[in-house]
ZAKOLKE-450438 format. One record per residue: residue in one letter; residue number from 1; z, x, y of N, C-alpha, C in turn. Coordinates in steps of 0.1 Angstrom, whole numbers. Layout:
N
{atom "A" NUM {Z X Y} {Z X Y} {Z X Y}}
...
***
This chain:
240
{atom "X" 1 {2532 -2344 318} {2526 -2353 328} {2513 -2348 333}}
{atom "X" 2 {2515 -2333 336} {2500 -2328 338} {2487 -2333 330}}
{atom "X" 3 {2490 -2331 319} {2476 -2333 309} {2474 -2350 309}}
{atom "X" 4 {2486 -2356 312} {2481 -2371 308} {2476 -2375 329}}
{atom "X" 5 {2477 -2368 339} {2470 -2373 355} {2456 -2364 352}}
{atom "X" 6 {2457 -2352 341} {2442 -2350 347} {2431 -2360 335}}
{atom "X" 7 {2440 -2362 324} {2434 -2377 321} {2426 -2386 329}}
{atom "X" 8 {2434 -2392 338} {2434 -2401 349} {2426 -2390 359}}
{atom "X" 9 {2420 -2381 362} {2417 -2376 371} {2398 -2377 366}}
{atom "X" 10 {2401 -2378 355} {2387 -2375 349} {2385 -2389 350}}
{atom "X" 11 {2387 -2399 349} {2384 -2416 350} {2378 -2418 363}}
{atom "X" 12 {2384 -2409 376} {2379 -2415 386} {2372 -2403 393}}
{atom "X" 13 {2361 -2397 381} {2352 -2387 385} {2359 -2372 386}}
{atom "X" 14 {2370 -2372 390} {2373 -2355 393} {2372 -2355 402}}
{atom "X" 15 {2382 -2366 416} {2381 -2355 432} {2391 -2348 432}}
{atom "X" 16 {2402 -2345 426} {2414 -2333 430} {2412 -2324 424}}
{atom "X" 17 {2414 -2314 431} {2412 -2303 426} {2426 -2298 421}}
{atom "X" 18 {2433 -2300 421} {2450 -2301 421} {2455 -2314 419}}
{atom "X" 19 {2462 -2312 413} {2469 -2331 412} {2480 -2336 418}}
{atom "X" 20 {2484 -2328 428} {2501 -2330 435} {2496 -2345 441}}
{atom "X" 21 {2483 -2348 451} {2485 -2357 460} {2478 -2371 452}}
{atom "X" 22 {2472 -2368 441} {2470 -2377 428} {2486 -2386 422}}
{atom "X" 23 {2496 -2375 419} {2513 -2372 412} {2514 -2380 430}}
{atom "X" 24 {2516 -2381 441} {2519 -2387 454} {2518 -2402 447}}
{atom "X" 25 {2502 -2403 449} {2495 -2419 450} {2503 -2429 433}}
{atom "X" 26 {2508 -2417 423} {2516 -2426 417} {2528 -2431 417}}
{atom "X" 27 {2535 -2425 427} {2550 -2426 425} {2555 -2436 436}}
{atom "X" 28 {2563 -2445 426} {2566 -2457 435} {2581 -2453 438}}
{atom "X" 29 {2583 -2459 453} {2593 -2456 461} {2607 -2458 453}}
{atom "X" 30 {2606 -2460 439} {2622 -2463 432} {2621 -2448 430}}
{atom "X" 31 {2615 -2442 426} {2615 -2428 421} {2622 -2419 433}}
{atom "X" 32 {2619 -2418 448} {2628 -2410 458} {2618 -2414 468}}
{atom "X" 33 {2624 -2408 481} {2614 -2405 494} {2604 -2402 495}}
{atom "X" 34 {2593 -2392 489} {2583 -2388 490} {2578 -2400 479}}
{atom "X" 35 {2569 -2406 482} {2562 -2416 475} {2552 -2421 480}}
{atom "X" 36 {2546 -2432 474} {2530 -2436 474} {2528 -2444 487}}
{atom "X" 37 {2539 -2452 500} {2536 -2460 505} {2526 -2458 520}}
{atom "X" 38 {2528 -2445 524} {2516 -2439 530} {2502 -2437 530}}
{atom "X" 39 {2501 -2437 514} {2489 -2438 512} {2485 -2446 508}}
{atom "X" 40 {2493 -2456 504} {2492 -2472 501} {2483 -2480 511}}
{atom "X" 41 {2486 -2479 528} {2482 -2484 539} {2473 -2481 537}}
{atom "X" 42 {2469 -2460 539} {2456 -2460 542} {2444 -2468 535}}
{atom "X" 43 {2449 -2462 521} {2439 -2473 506} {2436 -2488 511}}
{atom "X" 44 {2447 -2493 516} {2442 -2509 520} {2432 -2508 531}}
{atom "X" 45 {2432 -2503 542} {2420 -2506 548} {2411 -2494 546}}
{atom "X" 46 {2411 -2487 537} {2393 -2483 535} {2388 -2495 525}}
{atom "X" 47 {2399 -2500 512} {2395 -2508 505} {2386 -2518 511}}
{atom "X" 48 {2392 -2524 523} {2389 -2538 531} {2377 -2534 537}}
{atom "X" 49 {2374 -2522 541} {2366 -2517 550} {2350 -2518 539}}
{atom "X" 50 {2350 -2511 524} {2342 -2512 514} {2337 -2528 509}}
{atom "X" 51 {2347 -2529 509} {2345 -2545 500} {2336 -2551 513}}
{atom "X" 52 {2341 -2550 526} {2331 -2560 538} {2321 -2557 539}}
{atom "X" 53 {2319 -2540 540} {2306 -2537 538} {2297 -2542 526}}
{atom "X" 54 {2300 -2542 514} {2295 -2546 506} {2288 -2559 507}}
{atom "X" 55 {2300 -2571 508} {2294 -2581 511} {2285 -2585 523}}
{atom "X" 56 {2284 -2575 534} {2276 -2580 546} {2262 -2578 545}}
{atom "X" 57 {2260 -2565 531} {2246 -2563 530} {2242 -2572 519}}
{atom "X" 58 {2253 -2579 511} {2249 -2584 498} {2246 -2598 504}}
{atom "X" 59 {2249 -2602 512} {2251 -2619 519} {2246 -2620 529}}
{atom "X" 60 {2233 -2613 533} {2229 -2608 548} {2228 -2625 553}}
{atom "X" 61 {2228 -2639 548} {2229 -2651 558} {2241 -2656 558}}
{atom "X" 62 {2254 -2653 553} {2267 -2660 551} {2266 -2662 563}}
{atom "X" 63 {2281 -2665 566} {2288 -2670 576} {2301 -2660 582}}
{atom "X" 64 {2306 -2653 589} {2323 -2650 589} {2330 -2655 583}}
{atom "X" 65 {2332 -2667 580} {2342 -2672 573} {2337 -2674 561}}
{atom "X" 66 {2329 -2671 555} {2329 -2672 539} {2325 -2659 538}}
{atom "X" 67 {2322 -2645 545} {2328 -2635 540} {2336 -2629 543}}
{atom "X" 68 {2348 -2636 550} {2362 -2637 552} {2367 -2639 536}}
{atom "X" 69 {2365 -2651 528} {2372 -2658 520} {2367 -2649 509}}
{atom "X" 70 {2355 -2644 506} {2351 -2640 496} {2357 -2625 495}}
{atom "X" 71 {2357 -2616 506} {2366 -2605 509} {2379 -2607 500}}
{atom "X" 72 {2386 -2614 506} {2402 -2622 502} {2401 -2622 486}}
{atom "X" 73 {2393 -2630 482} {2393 -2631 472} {2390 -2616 462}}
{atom "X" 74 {2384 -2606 467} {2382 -2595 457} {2397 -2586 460}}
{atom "X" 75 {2403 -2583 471} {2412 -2576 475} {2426 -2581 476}}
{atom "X" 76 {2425 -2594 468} {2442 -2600 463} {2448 -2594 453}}
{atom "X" 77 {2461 -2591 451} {2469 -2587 445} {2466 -2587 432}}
{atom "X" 78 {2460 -2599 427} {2460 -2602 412} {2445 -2593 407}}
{atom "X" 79 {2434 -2592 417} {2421 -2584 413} {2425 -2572 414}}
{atom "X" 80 {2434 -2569 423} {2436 -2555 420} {2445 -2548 411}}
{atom "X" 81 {2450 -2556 408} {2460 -2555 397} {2452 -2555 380}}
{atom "X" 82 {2443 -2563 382} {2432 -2562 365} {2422 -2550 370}}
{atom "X" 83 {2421 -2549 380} {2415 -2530 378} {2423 -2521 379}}
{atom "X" 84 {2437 -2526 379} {2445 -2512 379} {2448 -2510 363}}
{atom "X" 85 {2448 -2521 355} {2450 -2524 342} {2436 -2518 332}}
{atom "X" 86 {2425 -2521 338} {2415 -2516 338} {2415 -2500 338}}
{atom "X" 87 {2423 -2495 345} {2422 -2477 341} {2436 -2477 337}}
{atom "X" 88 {2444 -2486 329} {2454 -2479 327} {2465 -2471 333}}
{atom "X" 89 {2463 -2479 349} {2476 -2472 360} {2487 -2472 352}}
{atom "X" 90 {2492 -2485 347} {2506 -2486 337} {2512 -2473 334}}
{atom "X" 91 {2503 -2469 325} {2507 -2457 319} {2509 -2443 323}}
{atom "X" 92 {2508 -2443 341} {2508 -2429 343} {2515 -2431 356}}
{atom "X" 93 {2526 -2442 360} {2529 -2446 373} {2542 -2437 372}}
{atom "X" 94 {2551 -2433 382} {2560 -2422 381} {2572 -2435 388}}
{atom "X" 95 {2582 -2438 384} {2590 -2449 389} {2604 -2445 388}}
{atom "X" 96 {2617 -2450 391} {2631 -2449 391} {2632 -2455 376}}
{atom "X" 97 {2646 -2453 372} {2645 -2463 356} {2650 -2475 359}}
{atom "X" 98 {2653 -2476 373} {2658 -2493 373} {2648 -2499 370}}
{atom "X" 99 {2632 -2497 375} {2622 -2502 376} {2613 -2500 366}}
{atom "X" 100 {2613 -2489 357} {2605 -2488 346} {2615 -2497 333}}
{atom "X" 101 {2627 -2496 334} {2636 -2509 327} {2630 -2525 329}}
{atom "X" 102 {2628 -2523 340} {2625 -2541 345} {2610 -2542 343}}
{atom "X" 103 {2600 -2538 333} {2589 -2535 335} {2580 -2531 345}}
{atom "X" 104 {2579 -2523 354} {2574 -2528 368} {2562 -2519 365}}
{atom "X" 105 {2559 -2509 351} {2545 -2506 354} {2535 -2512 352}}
{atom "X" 106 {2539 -2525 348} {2525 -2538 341} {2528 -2550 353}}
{atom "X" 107 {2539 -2550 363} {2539 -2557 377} {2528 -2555 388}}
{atom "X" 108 {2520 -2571 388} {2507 -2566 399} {2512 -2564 409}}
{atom "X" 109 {2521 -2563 415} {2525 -2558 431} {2526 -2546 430}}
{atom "X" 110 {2534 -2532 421} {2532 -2523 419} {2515 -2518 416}}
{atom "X" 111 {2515 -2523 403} {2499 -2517 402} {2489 -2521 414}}
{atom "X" 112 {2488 -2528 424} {2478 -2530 430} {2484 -2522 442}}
{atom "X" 113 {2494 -2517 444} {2498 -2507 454} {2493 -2493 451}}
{atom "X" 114 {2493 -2489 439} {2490 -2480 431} {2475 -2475 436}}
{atom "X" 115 {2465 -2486 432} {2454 -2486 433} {2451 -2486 445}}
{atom "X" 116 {2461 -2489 457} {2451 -2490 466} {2459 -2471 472}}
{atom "X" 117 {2470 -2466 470} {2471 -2454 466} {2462 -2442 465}}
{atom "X" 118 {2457 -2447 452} {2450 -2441 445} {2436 -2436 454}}
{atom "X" 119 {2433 -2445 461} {2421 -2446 469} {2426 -2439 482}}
{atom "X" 120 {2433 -2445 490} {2438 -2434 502} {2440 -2419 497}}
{atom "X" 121 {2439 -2411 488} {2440 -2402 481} {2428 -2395 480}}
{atom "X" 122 {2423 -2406 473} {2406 -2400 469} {2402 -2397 483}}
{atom "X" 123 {2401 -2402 495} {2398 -2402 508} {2403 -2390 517}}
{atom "X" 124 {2417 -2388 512} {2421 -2375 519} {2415 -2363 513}}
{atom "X" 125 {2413 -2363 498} {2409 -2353 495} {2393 -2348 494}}
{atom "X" 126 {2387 -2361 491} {2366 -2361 491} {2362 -2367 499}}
{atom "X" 127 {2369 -2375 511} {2361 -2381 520} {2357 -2395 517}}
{atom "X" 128 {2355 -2405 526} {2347 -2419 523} {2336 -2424 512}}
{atom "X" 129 {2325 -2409 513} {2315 -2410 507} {2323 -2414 491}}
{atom "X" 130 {2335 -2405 482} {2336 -2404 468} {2347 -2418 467}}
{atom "X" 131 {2352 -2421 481} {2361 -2432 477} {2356 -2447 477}}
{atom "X" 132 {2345 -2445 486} {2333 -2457 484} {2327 -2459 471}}
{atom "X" 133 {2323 -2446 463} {2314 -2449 452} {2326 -2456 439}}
{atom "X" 134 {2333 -2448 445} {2349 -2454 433} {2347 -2466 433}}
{atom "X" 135 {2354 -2473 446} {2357 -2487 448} {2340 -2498 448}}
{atom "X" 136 {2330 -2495 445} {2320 -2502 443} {2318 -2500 429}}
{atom "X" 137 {2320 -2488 422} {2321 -2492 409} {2332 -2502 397}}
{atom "X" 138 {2339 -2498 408} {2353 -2509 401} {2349 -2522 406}}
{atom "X" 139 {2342 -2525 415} {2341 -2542 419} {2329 -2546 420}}
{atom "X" 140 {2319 -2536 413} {2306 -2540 415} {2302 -2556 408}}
{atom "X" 141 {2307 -2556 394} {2303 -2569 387} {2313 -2578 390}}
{atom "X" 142 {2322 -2575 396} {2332 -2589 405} {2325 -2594 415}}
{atom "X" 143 {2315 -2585 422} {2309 -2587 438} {2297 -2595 433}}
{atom "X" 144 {2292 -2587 421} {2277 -2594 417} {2281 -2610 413}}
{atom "X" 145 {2295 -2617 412} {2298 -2633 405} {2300 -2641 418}}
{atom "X" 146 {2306 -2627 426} {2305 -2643 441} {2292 -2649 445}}
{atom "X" 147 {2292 -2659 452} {2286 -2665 459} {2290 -2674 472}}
{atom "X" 148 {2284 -2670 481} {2289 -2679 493} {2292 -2696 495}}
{atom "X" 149 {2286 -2700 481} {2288 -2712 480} {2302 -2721 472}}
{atom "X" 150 {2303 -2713 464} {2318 -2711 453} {2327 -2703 461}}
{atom "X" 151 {2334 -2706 469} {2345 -2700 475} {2358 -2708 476}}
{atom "X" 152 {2359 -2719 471} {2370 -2730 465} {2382 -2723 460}}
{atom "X" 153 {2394 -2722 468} {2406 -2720 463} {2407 -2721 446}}
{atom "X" 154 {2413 -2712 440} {2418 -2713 428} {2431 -2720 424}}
{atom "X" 155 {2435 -2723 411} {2445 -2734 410} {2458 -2725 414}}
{atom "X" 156 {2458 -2712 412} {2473 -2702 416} {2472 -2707 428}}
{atom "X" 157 {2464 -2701 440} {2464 -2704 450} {2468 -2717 455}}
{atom "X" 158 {2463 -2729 451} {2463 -2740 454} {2481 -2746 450}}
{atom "X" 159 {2483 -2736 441} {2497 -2743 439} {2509 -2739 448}}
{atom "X" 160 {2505 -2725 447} {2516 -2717 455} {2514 -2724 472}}
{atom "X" 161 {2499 -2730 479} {2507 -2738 490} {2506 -2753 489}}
{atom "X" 162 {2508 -2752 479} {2516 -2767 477} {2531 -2766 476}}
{atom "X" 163 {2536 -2753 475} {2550 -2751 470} {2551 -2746 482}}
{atom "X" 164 {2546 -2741 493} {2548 -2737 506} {2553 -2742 514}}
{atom "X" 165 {2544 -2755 512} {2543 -2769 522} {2554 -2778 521}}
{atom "X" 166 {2562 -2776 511} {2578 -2781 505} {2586 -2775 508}}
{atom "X" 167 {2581 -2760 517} {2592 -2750 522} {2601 -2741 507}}
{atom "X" 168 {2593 -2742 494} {2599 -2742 479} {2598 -2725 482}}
{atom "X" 169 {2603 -2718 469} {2602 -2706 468} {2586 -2705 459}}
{atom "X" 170 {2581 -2690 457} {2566 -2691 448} {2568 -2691 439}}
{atom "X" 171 {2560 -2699 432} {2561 -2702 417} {2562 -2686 410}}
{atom "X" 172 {2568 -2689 398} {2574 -2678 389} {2564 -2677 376}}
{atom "X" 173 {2559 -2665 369} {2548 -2673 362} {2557 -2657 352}}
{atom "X" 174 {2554 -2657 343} {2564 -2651 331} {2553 -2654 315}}
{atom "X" 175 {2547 -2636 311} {2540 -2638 298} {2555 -2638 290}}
{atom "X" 176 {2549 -2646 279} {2556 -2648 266} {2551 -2646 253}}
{atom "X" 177 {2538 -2643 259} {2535 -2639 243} {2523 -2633 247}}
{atom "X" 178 {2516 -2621 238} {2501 -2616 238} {2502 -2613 224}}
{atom "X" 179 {2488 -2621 216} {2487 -2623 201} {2472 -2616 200}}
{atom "X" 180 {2473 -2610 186} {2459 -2605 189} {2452 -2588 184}}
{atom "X" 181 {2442 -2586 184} {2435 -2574 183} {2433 -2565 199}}
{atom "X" 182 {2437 -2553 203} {2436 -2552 218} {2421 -2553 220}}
{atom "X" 183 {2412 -2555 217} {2397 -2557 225} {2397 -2571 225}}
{atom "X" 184 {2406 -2579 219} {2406 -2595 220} {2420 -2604 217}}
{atom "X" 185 {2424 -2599 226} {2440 -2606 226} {2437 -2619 236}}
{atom "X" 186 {2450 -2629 233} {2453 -2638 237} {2467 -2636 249}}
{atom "X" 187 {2466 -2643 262} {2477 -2642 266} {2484 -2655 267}}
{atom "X" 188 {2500 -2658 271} {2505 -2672 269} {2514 -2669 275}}
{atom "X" 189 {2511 -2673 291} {2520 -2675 304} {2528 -2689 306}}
{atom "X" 190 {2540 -2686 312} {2538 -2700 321} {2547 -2698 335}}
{atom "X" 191 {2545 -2710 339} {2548 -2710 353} {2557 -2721 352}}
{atom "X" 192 {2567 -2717 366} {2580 -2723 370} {2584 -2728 381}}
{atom "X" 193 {2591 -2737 386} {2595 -2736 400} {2607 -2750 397}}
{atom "X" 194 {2614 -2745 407} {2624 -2758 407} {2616 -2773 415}}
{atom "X" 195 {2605 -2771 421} {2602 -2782 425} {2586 -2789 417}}
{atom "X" 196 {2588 -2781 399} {2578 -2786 397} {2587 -2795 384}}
{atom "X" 197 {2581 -2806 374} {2586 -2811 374} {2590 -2807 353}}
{atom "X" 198 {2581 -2796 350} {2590 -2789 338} {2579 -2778 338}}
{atom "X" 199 {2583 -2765 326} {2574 -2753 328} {2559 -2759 320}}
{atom "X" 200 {2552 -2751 326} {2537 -2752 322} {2532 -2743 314}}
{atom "X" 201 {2528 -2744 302} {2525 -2731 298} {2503 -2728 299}}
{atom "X" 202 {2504 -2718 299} {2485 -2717 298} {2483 -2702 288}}
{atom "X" 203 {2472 -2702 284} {2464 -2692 279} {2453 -2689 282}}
{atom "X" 204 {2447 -2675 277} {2435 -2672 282} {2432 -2659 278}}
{atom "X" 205 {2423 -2651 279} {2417 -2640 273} {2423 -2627 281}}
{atom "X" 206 {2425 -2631 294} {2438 -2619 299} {2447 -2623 307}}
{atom "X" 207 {2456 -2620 316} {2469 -2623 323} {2468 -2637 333}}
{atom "X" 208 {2458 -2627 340} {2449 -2636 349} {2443 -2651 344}}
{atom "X" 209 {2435 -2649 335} {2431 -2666 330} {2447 -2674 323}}
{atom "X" 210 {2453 -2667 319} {2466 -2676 316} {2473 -2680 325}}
{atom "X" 211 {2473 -2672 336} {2482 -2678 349} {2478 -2690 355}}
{atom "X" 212 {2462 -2685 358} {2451 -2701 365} {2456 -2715 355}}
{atom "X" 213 {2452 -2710 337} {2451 -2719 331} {2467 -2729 337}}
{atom "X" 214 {2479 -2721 335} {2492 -2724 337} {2488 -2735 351}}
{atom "X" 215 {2488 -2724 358} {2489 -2734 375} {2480 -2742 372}}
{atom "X" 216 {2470 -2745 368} {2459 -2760 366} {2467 -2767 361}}
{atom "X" 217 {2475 -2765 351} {2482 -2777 343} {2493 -2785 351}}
{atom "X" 218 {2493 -2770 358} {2510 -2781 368} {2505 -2788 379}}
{atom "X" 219 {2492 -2784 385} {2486 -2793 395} {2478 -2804 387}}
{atom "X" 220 {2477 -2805 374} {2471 -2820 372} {2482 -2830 371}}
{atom "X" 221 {2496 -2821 367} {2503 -2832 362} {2508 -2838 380}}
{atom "X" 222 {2506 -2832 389} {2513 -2834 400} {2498 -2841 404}}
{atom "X" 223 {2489 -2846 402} {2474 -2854 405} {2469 -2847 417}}
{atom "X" 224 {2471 -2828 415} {2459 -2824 422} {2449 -2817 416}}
{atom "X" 225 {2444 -2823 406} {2435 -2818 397} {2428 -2833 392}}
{atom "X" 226 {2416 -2833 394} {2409 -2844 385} {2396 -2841 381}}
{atom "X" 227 {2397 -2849 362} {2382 -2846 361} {2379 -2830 361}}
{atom "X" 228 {2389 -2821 361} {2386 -2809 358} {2383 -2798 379}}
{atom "X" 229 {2386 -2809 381} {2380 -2803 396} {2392 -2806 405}}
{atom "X" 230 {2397 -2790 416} {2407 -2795 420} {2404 -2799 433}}
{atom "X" 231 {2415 -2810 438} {2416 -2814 448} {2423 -2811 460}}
{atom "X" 232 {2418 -2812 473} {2425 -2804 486} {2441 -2803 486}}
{atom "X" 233 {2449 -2796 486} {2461 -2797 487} {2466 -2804 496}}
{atom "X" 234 {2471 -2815 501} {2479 -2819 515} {2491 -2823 507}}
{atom "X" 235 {2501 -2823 515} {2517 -2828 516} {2524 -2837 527}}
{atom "X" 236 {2524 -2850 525} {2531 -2854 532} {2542 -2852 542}}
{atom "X" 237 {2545 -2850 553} {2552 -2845 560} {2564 -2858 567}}
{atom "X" 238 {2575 -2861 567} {2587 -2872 569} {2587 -2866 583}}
{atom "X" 239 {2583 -2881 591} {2585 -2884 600} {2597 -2880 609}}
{atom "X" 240 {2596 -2874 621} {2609 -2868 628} {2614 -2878 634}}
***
């Protein structure tokens, strides 16, 4: 395990000089007591704290609320979860075997705990300055595609509170297949729910565009999609 974290130690520059609190920021709480959820917190808000900065100098006329939304949008579970895939957390996460049985080192709630871990880490041990340069290099060309004007809910999003607003459980979304060369694989998701009206399947070039693709299909067939463009979510609500 040593030779494969200082692996991983080398990816994110070399701040430990020791790898014990590196071996911390991996180990998810199936594994025992001492585990990553401590540093989990802290990682979330320096993450939040980086990413705002970023956008306040990058967007010097927005508004609060669109770099509210655009924030949101880089520090959701699913973006942090394709940079945690991005260095290969999978492969070096320390877990119980109930959970490494049920896949949970390719699960973005794990991996994006990880990541944000991983960063409360870098901070206890190099300070803001090495955990800033980290986190702007992992989201620099995500930050450079926003814009204050494109901040329009995505079809996941848009479905899951449509399934809210029914008081439903969240949609269930399940790969079934990845075909392919790894520098150009295909993924083939789909998504479930008992209040949708059969599974939807989507594809796309990674996890992420198969899932969208999936949720778009189940919001067109339900007519909150037209013409390619989706439409505001509302739900009728039965009169009391």
């Amino acid at each position: 395990m040593a030779a494969d974290l200082e692996k991983l130690n080398r990816k994110l520059d070399s701040p430990f000089a020791g790898l014990g609190l590196l071996r911390l920021a991996l180990t998810h709480r199936s594994y025992g007591a001492a585990n990553n959820e401590r540093l989990e917190f802290l990682g979330d808000s320096i993450l939040n704290f980086v990413v705002a900065k970023d956008l306040y100098e990058r967007f010097p006329t927005a508004r609060e609320g669109r770099l509210s939304r655009m924030r949101a949008q880089m520090v959701k579970r699913s973006t942090l979860a394709e940079v945690a895939r991005e260095l290969q957390l999978g492969d070096y996460l320390i877990m119980g075997s109930g959970e490494l049985k049920s896949g949970g080192f390719d699960r973005d709630s794990i991996l994006s705990d990880a990541l944000e871990a991983i960063i409360g880490a870098v901070y206890i041990e190099c300070g803001i300055q090495h955990a800033a340069a980290l986190i702007s290099g992992w989201f620099d060309s995500r930050l450079s595609m926003l814009s204050p004007e494109d901040t329009q809910k995505d079809a996941k999003t848009l479905l899951q509170e449509y399934l809210q607003a029914l008081n439903a459980p969240l949609p269930e979304y399940r790969v079934t297949d990845v075909s392919g060369e790894s520098h150009d694989q295909k993924f083939y998701v789909e998504v479930a729910s008992e209040h949708l009206p059969m599974v939807f399947l989507g594809q796309g070039s990674s996890r992420r565009k198969a899932e969208q693709s999936a949720a778009k299909k189940a919001l067109r067939e339900l007519g909150l999609v037209k013409k390619d463009r989706v439409k505001k979510v509302s739900v009728k609500q039965d009169k009391q």
